[in-house]
C-alpha positions, -999 to +999 in steps of 0.1 A: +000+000+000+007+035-005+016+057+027+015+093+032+021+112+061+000+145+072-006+161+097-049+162+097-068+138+080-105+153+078-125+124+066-160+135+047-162+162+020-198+177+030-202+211+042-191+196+078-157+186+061-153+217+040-163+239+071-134+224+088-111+226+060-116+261+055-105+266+087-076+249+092-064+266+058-067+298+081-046+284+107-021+276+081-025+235+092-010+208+062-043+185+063-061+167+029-102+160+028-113+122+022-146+121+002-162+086-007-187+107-032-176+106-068-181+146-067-182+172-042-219+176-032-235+146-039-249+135-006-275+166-017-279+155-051-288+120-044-320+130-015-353+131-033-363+153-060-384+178-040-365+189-011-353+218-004-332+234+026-354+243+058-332+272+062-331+300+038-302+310+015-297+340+039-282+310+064-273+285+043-237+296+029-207+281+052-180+304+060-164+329+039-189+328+010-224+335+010-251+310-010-258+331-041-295+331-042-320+358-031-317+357+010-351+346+013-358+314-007-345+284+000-326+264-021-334+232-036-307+201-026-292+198-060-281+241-056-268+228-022-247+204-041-233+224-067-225+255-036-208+225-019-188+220-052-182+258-058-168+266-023-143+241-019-129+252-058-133+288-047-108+282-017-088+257-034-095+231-006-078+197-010-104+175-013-102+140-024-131+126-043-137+085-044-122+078-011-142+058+011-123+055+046-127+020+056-104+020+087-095+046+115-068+028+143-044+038+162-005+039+147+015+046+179+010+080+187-006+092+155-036+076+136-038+051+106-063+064+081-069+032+051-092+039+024-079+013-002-049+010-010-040+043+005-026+046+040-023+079+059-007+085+090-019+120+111-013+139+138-049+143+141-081+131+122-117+150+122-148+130+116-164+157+097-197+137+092-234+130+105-241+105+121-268+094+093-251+068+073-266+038+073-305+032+068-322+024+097-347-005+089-376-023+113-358-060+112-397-068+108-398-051+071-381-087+056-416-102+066-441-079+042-454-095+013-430-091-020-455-075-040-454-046-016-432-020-027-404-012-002-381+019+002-360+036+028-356+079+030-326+067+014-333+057-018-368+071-022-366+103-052-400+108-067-438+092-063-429+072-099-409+047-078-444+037-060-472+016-078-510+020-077-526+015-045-523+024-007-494+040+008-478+041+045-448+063+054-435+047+086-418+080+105-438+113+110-406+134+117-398+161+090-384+140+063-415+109+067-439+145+067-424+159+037-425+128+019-459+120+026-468+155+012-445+148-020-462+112-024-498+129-027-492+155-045-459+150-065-440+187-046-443+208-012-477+219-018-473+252+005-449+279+007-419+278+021-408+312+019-436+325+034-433+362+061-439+340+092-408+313+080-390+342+077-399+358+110-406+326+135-386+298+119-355+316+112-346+342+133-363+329+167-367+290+163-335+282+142-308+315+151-315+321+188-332+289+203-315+267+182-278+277+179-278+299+212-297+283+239-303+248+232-264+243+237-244+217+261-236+249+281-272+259+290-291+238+320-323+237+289-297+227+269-279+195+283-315+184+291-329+185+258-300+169+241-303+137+260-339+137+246-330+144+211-299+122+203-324+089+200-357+107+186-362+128+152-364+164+157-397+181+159-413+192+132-396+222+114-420+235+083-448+211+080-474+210+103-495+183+114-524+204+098-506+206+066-511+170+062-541+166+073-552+193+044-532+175+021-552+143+027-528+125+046-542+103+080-519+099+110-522+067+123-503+049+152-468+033+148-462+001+130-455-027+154-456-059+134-457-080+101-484-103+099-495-123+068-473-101+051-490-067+058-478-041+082-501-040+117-508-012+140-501-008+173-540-002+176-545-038+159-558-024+123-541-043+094-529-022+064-533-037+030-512-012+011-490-015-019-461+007-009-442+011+023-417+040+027-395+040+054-387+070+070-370+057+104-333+074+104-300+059+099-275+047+120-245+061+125-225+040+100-191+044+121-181+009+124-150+012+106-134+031+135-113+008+152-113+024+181-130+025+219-148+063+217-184+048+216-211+039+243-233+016+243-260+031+223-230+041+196-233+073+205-196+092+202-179+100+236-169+136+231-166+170+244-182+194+220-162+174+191-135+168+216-125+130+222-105+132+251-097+099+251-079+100+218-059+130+218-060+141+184-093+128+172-125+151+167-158+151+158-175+175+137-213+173+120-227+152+149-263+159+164-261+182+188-221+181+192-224+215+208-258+231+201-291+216+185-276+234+152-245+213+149-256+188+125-276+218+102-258+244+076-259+271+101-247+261+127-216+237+114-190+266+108-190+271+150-178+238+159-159+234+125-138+268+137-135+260+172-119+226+161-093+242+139-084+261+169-080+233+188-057+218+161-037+248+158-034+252+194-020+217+199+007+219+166+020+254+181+025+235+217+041+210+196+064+230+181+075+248+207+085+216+226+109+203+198+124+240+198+157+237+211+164+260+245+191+284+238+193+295+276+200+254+281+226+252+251+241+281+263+247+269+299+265+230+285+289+251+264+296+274+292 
């Protein structure tokens, strides 16, 4: 294998990974960006066809370039994409495309970063990514009936992948609510761009509660995140009255398969033709070889900090610092505050491999 040594390895190319790379460009830092996505931006591209950002263009640039789109609309996924694309080319950040990490250890005192038949030792390595990587599935879902149409957030695009007949999106956070609304009527079917989006959503829900007092340093704060680490966020832009207008009935959650059908937890048997899946991911991290995770596989950090790996960070997690860690806005914080860290850590570094000239002065006296 081919080995290269650096001294940060920021593994993910998203706008957690470019956040962090911009950054440690600032701080004048020799890292490279790994990037299992044929092209910069793609995570975006590949969601389904209708979604667009829940915040507005006015918040959803990263650092050091603004999104270039009117400040109030929000931008579909496939602009997100192309932004992502266009900011790490405007900076000239070295990103690697095609490079899926597929081991993290320990090398000594550095890290082993493989990704085929690359090797990379570092200094330090930043998991730059969410925590939403692998599809989350009911085990139960193997037991519905083969002609029923099956598809995870994941994979799901447009309602042309569905056939004729009933439908059940399993998930009412806001990707299963959006979907359901896309599903009936083929787009959104209410603005999102709207004076009271612009008012409530933005600048109170998502700017102030969001990023500033629903942090780990707030009492409210450290309370709500244990609550929201293992549920979905509460609904952002689509209200429960929205589907209800739109046609859609809420129903309890699916506990069971039986005769090949999905059953309620109220008993009421669902003879549908299409089941959607909208029941998260897991966090996909497997491939890091080494002990920083609980029992639930949640990350053991401080604010991005693993403590117990000098030199390894986290960045893009739910609620690494505040409830906006894992959204556009709120990224560049932790992503800055990271590259500090970094920097801090190579000047201490430095300075203890700088020889003392009061010391060499004192042996040749």
């Amino acid at each position: 294998m081919n080995r290269e040594r650096i001294n940060t390895v920021v593994i993910g190319g998203g706008q957690a990974g470019l956040s962090v790379g911009y950054h440690l460009q600032r701080k004048g830092v020799q890292f490279v960006i790994l990037d299992a996505s044929a092209r910069i931006g793609d995570a975006w591209r590949n969601r389904w066809d209708s979604l667009r950002l829940f915040t507005p263009a006015r918040f959803s640039g990263l650092d050091g370039m603004r999104f270039p789109a009117d400040g109030h609309s929000f931008p579909t996924k496939d602009a997100m994409g192309d932004y992502l694309e266009t900011y790490a080319r405007h900076f000239g950040l070295p990103v690697r495309s095609g490079m899926r990490v597929e081991r993290l250890s320990r090398l000594g005192d550095r890290f082993l970063v493989v990704a085929g038949d690359q090797q990379l030792e570092a200094d330090n390595v930043v998991v730059a990514m969410a925590g939403w990587q692998r599809p989350r599935i009911p085990a139960f879902a193997s037991e519905l009936n083969p002609r029923i149409v099956q598809l995870h957030t994941f994979e799901y695009r447009n309602p042309s992948q569905l056939q004729p007949g009933g439908i059940v999106v399993v998930g009412a956070g806001n990707s299963g609510a959006e979907i359901a609304l896309d599903v009936v009527r083929g787009h959104v079917p209410f603005r999102v761009d709207g004076l009271a989006a612009r008012l409530l959503l933005v600048r109170l829900v998502l700017r102030v509660v969001f990023h500033r007092i629903l942090t780990v340093k707030t009492p409210i704060g450290r309370k709500v995140r244990a609550k929201m680490l293992h549920r979905g966020e509460p609904l952002v832009r689509t209200k429960p009255q929205d589907l209800a207008a739109a046609g859609v009935k809420r129903v309890p959650r699916v506990a069971r398969i039986e005769n090949g059908l999905p059953v309620l937890e109220d008993g009421r048997v669902l003879d549908v033709s299409n089941v959607i899946w909208c029941t998260g991911f897991h966090s996909g991290f497997s491939w890091i070889d080494l002990p920083v995770f609980d029992a639930n596989g949640d990350a053991q950090h401080d604010a991005g900090v693993v403590t117990s790996e000098p030199g390894l960070y986290f960045v893009g997690l739910k609620f690494l610092y505040a409830a906006s860690s894992s959204a556009i806005h709120g990224v560049g914080r932790d992503a800055a505050r990271i590259a500090d860290r970094i920097s801090a850590t190579r000047r201490k570094a430095d300075e203890a491999r700088r020889p003392d000239p009061g010391a060499a002065a004192a042996r040749v006296a």
